[in-house]
C-alpha positions as CSV (number, residue, x, y, z in Angstrom):
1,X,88.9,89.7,60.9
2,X,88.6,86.1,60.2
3,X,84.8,85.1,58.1
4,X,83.6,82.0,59.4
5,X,80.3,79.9,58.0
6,X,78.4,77.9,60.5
7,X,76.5,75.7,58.2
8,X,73.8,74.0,59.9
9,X,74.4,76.4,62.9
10,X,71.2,76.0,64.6
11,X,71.3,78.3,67.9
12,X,75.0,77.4,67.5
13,X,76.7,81.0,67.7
14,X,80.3,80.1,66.4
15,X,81.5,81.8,63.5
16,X,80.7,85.2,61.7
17,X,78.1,83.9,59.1
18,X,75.4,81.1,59.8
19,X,73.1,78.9,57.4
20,X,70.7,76.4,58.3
21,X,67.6,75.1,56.6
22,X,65.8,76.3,59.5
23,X,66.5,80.2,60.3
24,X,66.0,80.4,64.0
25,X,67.1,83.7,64.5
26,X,67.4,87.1,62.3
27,X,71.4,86.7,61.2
28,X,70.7,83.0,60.2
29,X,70.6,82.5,56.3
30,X,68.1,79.7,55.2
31,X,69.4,77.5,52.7
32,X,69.3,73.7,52.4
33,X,72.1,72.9,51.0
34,X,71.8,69.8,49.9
35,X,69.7,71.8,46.7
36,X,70.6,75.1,47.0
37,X,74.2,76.9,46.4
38,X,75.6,78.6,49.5
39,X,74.2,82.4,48.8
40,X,78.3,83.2,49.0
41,X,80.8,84.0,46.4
42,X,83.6,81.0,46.1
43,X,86.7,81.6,48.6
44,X,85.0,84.1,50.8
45,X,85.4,82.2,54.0
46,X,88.2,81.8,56.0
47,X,87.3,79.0,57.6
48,X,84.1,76.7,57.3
C-alpha cells in the first residue's frame, strides 16, 4: 500500500496521512510547518 501525506489537508480526505496546522479531525497531525519538522522519518512517503 502506497503512504501518501496530505499537508495542509484540511477536511481534504486524500491520501493515507494528513497534517495541517489546524487538526480538524482525530487522524489529522497538527504541525505548522513552516517551524516545525514533519513528525515523519525522511523517505517515508510515497508520494506527497
Amino acid at each position: 500500500m502506497k503512504k501518501i501525506l496530505n499537508v495542509g489537508c484540511g477536511n481534504d480526505t486524500y491520501g493515507t496521512h494528513f497534517v495541517d496546522i489546524y487538526s480538524t479531525r482525530k487522524e489529522v497531525i497538527k504541525c505548522d510547518v513552516d517551524v516545525e519538522k514533519l513528525p515523519f522519518p525522511n523517505n517515508y512517503f510515497d508520494e506527497v
